[in-house]
C-alpha positions in Angstrom: -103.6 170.1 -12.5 -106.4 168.3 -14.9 -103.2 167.3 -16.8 -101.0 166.2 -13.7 -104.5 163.4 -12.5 -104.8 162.6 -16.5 -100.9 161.8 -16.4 -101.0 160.0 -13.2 -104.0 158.0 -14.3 -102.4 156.8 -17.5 -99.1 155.4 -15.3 -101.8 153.3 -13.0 -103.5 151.8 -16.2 -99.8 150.8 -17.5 -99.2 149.3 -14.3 -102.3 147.7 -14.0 -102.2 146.2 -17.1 -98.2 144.9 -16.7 -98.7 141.4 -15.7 -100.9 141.0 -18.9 -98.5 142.1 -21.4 -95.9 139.5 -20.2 -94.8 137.1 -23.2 -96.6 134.2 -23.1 -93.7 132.2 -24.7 -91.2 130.4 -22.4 -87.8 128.5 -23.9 -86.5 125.5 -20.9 -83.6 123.1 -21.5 -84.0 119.7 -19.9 -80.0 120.8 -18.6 -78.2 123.2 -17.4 -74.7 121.5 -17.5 -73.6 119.2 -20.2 -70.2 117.6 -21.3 -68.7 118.9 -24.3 -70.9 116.5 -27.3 -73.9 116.1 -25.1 -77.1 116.9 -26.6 -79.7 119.2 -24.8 -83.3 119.4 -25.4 -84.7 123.0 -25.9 -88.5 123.2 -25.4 -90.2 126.4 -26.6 -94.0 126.8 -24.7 -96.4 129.5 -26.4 -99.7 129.6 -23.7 -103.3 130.6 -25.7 -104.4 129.0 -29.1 -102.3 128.3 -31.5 -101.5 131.3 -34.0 -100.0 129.2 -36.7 -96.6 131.0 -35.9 -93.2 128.9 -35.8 -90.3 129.9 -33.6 -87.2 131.1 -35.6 -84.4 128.4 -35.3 -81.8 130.6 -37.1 -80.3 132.3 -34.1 -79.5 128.9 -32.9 -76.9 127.9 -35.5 -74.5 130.4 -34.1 -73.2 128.2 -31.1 -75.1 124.8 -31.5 -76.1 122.1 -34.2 -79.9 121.4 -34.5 -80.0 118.0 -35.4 -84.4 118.3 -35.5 -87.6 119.9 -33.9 -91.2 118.5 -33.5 -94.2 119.9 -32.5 -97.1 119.4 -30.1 -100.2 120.8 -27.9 -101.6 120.6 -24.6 -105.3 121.2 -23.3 -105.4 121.8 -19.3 -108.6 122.5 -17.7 -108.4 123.9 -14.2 -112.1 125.3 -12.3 -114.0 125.1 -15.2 -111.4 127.5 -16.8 -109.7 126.2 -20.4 -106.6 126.8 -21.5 -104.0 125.5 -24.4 -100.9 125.7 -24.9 -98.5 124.8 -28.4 -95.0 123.7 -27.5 -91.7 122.5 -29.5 -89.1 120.7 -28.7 -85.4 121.0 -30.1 -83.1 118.6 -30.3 -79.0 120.4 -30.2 -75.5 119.8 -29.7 -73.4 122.8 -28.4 -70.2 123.4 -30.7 -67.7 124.4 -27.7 -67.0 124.4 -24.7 -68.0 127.5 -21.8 -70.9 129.3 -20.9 -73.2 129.6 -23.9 -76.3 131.3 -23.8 -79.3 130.0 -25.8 -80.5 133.4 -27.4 -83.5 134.9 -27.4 -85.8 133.2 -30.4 -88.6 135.3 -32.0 -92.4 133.3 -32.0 -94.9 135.4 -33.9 -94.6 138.6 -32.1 -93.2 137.4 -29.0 -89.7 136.6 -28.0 -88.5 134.4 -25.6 -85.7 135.1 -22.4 -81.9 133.9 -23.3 -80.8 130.5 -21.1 -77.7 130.1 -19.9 -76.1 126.6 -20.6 -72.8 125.4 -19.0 -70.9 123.1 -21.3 -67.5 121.6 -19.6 -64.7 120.1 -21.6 -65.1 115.9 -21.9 -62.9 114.6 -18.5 -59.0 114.2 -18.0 -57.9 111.4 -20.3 -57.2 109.3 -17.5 -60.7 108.8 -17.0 -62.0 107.7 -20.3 -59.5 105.6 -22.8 -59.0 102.6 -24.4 -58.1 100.9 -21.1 -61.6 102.6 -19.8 -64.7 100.6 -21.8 -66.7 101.3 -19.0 -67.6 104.1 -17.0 -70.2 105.1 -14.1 -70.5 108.5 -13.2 -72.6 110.1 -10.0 -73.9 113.5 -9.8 -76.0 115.8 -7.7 -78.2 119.0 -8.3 -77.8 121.2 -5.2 -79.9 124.7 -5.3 -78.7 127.5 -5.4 -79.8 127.8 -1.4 -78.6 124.8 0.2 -80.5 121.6 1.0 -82.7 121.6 4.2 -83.2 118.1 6.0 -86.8 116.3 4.5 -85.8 118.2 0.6 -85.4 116.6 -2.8 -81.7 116.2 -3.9 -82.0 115.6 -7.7 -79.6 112.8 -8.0 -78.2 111.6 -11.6 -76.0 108.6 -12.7 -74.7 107.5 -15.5 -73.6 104.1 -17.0 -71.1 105.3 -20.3 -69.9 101.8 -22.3 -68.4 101.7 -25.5 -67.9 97.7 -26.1 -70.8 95.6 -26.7 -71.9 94.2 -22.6 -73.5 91.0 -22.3 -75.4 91.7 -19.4 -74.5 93.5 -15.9 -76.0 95.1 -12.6 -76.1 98.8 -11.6 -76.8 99.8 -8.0 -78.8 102.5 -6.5 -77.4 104.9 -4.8 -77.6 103.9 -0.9 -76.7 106.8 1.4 -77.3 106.3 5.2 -79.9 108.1 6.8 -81.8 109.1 3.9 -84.4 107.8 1.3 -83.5 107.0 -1.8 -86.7 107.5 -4.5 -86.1 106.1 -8.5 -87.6 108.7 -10.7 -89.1 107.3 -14.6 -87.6 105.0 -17.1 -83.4 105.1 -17.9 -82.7 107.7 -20.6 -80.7 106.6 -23.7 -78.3 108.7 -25.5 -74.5 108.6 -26.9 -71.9 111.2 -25.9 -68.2 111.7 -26.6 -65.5 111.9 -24.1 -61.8 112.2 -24.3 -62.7 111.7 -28.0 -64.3 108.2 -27.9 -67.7 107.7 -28.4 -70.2 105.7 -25.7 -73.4 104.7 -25.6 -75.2 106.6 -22.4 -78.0 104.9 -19.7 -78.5 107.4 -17.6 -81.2 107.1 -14.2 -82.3 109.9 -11.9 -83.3 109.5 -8.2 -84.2 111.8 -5.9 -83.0 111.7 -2.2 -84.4 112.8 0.7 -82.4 113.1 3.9 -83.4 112.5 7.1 -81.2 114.6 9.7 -79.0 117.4 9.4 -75.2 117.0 8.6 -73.0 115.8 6.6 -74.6 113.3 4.1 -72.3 110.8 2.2 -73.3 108.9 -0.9 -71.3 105.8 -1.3 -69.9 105.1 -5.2 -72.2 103.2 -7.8 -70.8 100.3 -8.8 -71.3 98.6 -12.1 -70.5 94.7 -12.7 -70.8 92.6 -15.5 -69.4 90.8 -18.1 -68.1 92.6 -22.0 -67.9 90.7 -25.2 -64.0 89.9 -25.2 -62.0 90.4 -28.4 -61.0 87.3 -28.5 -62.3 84.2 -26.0 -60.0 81.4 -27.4 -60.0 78.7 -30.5 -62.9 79.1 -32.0 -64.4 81.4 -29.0 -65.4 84.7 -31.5 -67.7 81.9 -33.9 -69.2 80.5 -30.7 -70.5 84.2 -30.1 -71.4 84.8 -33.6 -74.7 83.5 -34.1 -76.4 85.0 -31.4 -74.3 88.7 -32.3 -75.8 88.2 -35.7 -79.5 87.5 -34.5 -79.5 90.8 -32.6 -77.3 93.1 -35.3 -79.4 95.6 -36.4 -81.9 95.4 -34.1 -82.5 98.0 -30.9 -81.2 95.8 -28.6 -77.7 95.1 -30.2 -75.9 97.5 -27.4 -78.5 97.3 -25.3 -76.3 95.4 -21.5 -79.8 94.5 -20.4 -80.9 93.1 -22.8 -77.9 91.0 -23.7 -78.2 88.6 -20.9 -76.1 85.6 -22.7 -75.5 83.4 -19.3 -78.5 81.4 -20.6 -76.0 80.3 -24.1 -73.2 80.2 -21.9 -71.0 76.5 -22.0 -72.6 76.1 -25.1 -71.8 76.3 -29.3 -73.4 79.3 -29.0 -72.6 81.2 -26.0 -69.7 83.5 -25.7 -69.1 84.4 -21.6 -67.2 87.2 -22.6 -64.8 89.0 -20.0 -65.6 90.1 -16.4 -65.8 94.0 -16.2 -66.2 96.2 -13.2 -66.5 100.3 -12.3 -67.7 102.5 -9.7 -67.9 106.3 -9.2 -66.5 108.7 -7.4 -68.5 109.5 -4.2 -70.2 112.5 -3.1 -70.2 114.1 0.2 -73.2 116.8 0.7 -74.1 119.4 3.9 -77.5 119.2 4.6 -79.0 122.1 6.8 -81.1 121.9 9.8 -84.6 123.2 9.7 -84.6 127.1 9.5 -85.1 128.3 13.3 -87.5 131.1 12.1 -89.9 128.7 10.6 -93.1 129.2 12.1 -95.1 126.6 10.3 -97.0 123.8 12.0 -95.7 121.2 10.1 -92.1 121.1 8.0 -92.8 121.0 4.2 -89.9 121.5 2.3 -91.1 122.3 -1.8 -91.1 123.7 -5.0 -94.8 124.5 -5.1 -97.6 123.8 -2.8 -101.0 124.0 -4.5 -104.5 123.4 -2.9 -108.0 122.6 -4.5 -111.1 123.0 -3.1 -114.0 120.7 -4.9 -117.5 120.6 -3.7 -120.0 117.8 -4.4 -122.4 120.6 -5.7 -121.0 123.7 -7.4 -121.7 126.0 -6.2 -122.8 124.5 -2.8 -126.3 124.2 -1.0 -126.5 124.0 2.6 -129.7 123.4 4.3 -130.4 122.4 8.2 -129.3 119.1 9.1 -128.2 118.0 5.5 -124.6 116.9 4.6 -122.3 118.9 1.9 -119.2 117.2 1.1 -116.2 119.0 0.1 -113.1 117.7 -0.8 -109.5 119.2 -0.8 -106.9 118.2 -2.8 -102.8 119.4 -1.7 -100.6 118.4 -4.7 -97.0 119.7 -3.1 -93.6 118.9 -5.8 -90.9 117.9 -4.3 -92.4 116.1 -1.3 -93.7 112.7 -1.1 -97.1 111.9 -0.1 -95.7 110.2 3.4 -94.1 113.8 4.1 -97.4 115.9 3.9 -99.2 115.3 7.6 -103.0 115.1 6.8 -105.0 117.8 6.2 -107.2 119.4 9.3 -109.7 122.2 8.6 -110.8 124.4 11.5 -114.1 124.2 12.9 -117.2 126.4 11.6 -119.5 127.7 13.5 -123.1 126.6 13.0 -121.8 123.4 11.9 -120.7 120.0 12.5 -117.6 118.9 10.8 -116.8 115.3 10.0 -113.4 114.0 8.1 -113.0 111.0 5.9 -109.2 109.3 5.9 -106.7 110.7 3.5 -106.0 109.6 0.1 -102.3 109.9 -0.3 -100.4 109.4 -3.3 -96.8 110.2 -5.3 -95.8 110.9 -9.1 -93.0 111.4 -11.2 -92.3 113.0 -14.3 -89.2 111.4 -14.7 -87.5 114.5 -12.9 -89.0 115.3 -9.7 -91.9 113.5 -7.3 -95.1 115.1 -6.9 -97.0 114.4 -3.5 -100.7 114.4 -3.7 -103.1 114.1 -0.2 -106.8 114.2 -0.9 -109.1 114.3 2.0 -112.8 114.6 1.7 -115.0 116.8 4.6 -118.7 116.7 5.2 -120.2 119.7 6.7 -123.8 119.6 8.3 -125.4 122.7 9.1 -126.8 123.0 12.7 -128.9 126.5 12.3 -130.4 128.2 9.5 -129.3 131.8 8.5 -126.2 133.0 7.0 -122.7 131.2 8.5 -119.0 131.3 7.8 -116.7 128.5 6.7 -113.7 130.1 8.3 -110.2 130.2 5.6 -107.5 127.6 5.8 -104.1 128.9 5.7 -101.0 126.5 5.1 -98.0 127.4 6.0 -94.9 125.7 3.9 -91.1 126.3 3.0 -90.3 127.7 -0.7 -87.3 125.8 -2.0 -87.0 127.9 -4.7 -86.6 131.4 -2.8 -85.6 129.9 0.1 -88.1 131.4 2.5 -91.4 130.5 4.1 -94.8 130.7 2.1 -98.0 130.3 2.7 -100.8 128.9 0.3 -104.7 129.7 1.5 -107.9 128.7 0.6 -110.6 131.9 1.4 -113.6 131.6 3.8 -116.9 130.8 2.3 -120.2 132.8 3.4 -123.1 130.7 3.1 -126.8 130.8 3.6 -128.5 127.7 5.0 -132.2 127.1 4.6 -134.6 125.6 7.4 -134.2 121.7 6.9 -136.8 119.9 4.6 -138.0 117.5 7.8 -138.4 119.8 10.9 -139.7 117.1 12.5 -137.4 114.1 12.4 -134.0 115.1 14.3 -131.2 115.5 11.7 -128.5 113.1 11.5 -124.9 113.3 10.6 -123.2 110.9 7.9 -121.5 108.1 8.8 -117.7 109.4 9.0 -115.0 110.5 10.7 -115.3 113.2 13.2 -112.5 115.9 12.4 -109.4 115.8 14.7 -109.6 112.4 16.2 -107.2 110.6 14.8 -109.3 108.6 11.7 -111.2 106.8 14.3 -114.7 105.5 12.7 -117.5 106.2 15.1 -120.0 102.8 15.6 -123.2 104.5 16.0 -124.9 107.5 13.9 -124.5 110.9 15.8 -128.0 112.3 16.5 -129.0 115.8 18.0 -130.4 114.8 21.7 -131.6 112.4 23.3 -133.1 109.5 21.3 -136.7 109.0 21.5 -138.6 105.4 21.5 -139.9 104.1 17.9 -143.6 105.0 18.0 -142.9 108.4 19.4 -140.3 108.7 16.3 -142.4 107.2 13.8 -146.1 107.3 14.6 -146.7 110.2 11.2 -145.5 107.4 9.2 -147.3 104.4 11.0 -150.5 106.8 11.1 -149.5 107.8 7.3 -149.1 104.1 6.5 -152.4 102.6 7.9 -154.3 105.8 5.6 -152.9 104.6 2.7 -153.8 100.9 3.3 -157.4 101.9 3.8 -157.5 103.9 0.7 -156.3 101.0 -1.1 -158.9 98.8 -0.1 -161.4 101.5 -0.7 -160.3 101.4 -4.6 -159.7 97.4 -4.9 -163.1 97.0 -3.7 -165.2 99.7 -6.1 -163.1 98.4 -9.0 -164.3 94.9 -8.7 -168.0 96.0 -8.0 -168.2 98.1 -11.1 -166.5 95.3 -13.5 -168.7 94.2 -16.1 -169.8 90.6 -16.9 -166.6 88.0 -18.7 -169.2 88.1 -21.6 -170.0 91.9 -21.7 -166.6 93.0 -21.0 -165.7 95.6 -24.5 -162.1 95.1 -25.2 -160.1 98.2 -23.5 -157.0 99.6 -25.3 -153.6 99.1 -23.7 -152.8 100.3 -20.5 -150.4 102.8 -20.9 -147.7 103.2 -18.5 -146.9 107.0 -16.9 -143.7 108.0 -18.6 -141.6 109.1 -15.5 -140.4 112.7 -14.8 -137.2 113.3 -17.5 -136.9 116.9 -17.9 -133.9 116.4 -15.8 -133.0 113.5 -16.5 -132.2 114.8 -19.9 -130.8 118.2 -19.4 -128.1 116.5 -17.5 -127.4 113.5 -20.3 -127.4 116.5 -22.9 -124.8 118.6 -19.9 -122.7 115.2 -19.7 -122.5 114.5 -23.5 -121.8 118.1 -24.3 -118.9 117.8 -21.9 -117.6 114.9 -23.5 -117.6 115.5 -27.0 -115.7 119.0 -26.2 -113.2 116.8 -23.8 -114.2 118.8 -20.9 -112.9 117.5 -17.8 -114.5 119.5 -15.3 -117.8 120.8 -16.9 -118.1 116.7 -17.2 -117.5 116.0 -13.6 -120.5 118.8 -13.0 -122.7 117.0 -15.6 -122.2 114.0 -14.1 -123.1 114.6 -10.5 -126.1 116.4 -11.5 -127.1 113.4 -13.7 -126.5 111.5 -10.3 -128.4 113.5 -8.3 -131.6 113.1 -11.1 -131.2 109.3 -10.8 -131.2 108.9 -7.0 -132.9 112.4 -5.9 -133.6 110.2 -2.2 -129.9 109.0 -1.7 -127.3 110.8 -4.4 -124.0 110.0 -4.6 -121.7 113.2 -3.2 -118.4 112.7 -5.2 -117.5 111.2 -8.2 -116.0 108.1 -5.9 -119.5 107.5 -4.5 -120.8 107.4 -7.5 -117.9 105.0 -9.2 -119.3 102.5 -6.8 -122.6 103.1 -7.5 -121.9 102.2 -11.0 -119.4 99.7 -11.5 -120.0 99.6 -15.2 -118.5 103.1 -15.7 -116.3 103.0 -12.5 -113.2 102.9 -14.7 -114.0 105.9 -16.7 -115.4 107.7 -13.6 -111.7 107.3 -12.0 -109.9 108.4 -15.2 -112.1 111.3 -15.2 -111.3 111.8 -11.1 -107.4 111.4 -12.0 -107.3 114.1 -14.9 -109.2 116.5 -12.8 -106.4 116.0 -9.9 -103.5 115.4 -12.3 -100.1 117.4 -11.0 -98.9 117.9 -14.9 -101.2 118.6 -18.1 -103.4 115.7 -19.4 -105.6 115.9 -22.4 -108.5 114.1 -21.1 -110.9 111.9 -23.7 -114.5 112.4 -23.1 -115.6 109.7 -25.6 -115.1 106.7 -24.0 -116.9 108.4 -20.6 -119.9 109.4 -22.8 -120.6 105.7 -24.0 -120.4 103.9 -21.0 -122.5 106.6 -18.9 -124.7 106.4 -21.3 -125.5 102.7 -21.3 -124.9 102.6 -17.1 -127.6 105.0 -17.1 -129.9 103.7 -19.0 -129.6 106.3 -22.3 -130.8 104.7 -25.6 -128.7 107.5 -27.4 -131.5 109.3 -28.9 -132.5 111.2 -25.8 -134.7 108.2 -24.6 -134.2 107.9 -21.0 -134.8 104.4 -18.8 -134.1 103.4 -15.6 -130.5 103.0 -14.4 -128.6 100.5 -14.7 -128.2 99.4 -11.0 -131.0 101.3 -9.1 -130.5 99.7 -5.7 -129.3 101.7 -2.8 -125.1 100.8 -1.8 -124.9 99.2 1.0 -122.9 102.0 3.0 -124.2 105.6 2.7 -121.6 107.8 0.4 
């Protein structure tokens, strides 16, 4: 039996430990489909420091040509948590036609999966000829599951010319009942069809439709003008000079570039010949929202992350004092109009209060990225230990084609007895959670409000103490000062140096951050060196405290963006660490001064 629980207890351990032997390399193509001469990029990503190892190209050579390689790195920070990554990126061209299958290549000790790669023969020759010197072509990536109503369509179209243009327009595409989003910069390439060799602009959209149904993409049309042959007597030298000035240069086949109307009807303009394409058009079935969805809001995506950020890490609570906390929901494939704005349930013990959203969308050249950031304030109403109840969102998976769910876990806090028993607590200046964004005009207080003496007389009474005492002194040091004549020359005064202990742990914190280009350890460091600056009034977020020092705002933001970033961004710490240290009055050496703008904002953060 001993051997039977050892035996079991060794399969639990191998299952236990499963997820962590997975390869950390992963091979992507940039396509899945390509025309016979198309190249494809192959990108090879190896997660954890870099060994030094190269990927083996060999097995490559088998079905494509490698025409090069280069090599890079990436440094993400997420939570305090840091992690790299060394990637390479292949440039190849298959050698035939089918369904090839990228093998398996060998990095270090790791291998990654095989990739299927479709590569169809170059179109019917009555597509593509002589007669053809421009062509537009218009194509969509459906999944595998259908589109839903509100999801991205990938959308691709391509502008294929083989004659020098001089100058031309390209529509979008414009499909009713939809929008119609322009992903990145046009992508550059040259293919071969039917034989003949073009120059390739190729754009990428993504389209979002509206209702259910049937949803019909009009052609693309293309119109402009191609250097003729032949324009006439002495029509070829008129177009000469200019043809010359750009030969050899990037922009000699580049149609937007080329815009000649400006030389045209004169020595040295050629107006070349009128040219016109469309494509085909495409005709899509978009299905209604799933009727077991049971989410309160329709969010059609890829991925659906959320962030939770506190203005102190971990968080303090204490009676009557605010905490802000901010939540970030970065969603791809949805557009920062589709997410509805974020609502939190109410915690017990506490009153909630909700600034307006900050939405936002990226690209990354092939899909949007919808980012809503909303910033809470919590203020405790009772000491003792409370609940911050979970947040669940509830969302529908593209990818698998079901619902999902994303969550955020409750919080257990303990909140101390307030630092002013007797002045009634009062809650920030802000939105009050589920009303719409309406700003309140008054400060909410806890009961009734009292008259100002009764509010304020252990200040007054404090106040008219201290007066007395300074008379007290002002009069005792002018009866005990000595005669002009029999005054002995006293040393310099010197002034108190001011409490910097710190004041300089968190410059040291910040600086430390920076130099090792730590985002988030440098976001820390920085509200910490806030709260040392102001300890009456400091700034909650790294916003509040962009304002509060305009001289480092810009960095401040940068730093904000990185942190919030939907893709990896290595994030420079230097520039953050000279201008923090000048805005806060830092000689460099560890000297510390006063701050470079001390005075109180005008608007509590």
């Amino acid at each position: 039996m001993n051997r039977f629980n050892r035996l079991v207890a060794t399969l639990l351990l191998l299952l236990s430990l499963a997820p962590a032997v997975q390869a950390a390399v992963r091979a992507s193509l940039d396509r899945t489909e390509v025309i016979e001469g198309d190249p494809v990029i192959l990108t090879i990503r190896q997660d954890g420091p870099g060994t030094g190892s190269r990927p083996d190209l060999g097995p490559l050579e088998r079905d494509f040509v490698v025409e090069g390689s280069s090599q890079g790195s990436q440094i993400r920070i997420v939570n305090g948590a840091r992690s790299e990554s060394t990637y390479w990126s292949v440039r190849m061209t298959p050698k035939r036609t089918g369904t090839l299958q990228v093998p398996a290549l060998q990095v270090g000790s790791e291998r990654t999966d095989p990739i299927p790669l479709k590569v169809n023969p170059v179109p019917a020759p009555g597509s593509a000829g002589p007669d053809r010197p421009v062509l537009v072509e218009l194509e969509a990536d459906l999944p595998s599951g259908g589109s839903f109503v509100q999801q991205q369509i990938p959308v691709t179209v391509r502008l294929l010319y083989r004659d020098r243009l001089q100058g031309g327009t390209l529509s979008d595409p414009a499909p009713e009942h939809a929008v119609v989003e322009r992903l990145g910069d046009d992508r550059r390439y040259r293919t071969v069809r039917n034989g003949l060799e073009y120059n390739v602009i190729e754009r990428h959209y993504a389209i979002f439709p509206e209702q259910s149904g049937p949803l019909r993409i009009p052609p693309v049309v293309f119109r402009g003008r191609i250097a003729s042959a032949d324009s006439g007597t002495g029509g070829r030298r008129r177009g000469d000079l200019f043809d010359r000035f750009l030969q050899g240069t990037p922009f000699a086949n580049d149609p937007f570039f080329r815009q000649n109307d400006f030389f045209g009807g004169t020595p040295f303009g050629n107006p070349g010949e009128p040219v016109r394409a469309r494509s085909r058009d495409l005709t899509l079935q978009v299905a209604p929202r799933p009727a077991g969805y049971s989410g309160q809001h329709w969010l059609p995506a890829e991925a659906v992350v959320l962030e939770d950020s506190w203005s102190r890490s971990p968080p303090r609570f204490r009676v009557g004092e605010p905490v802000t906390r901010t939540i970030t929901l970065q969603a791809k494939g949805l557009e920062a109009s589709q997410i509805p704005p974020l609502e939190l349930p109410q915690a017990d013990g506490f009153r909630l209060y909700a600034d307006q959203p900050v939405n936002e969308t990226r690209t990354d050249g092939n899909g949007v990225y919808g980012i809503s950031r909303r910033t809470f304030t919590y203020v405790p109403r009772r000491e003792g230990r409370l609940t911050i109840p979970e947040y669940r969102l509830q969302w529908w998976n593209t990818l698998s084609g079901s619902q999902d769910q994303t969550l955020l876990p409750q919080w257990q806090v303990d909140v101390l007895p307030g630092s002013s028993p007797s002045q009634p607590q009062q809650a920030p200046l802000a939105t009050p959670a589920g009303q719409g964004g309406q700003q309140p005009s008054t400060r909410v207080t806890e009961g009734a409000e009292p008259g100002f003496l009764a509010r304020h007389w252990p200040w007054l009474l404090a106040l008219v103490l201290a007066a007395m005492l300074l008379a007290w002194v002002l009069v005792r040091r002018r009866s005990a000062r000595p005669a002009e004549g029999d005054r002995p020359e006293a040393p310099a005064e010197e002034k108190p140096a001011p409490p910097r202990r710190a004041l300089a742990r968190a410059r040291s914190e910040l600086r430390s951050a920076c130099e090792g280009n730590d985002a988030r350890a440098a976001a820390g460091a920085l509200l910490a060196l806030a709260e040392a600056l102001w300890p009456e009034d400091p700034p909650r977020n790294l916003e509040a405290l962009a304002r509060r020092l305009p001289e480092a705002g810009g960095q401040i933001r940068e730093l904000e963006r990185a942190l919030y970033a939907p893709v990896d961004l290595h994030w420079d710490g230097g520039p953050l660490w000279q201008v923090a240290r000048k805005a806060t009055g830092s000689d460099g050496d560890g000297a510390t001064g006063e701050p470079a703008e001390a005075v109180p904002p005008l608007y509590p953060d």
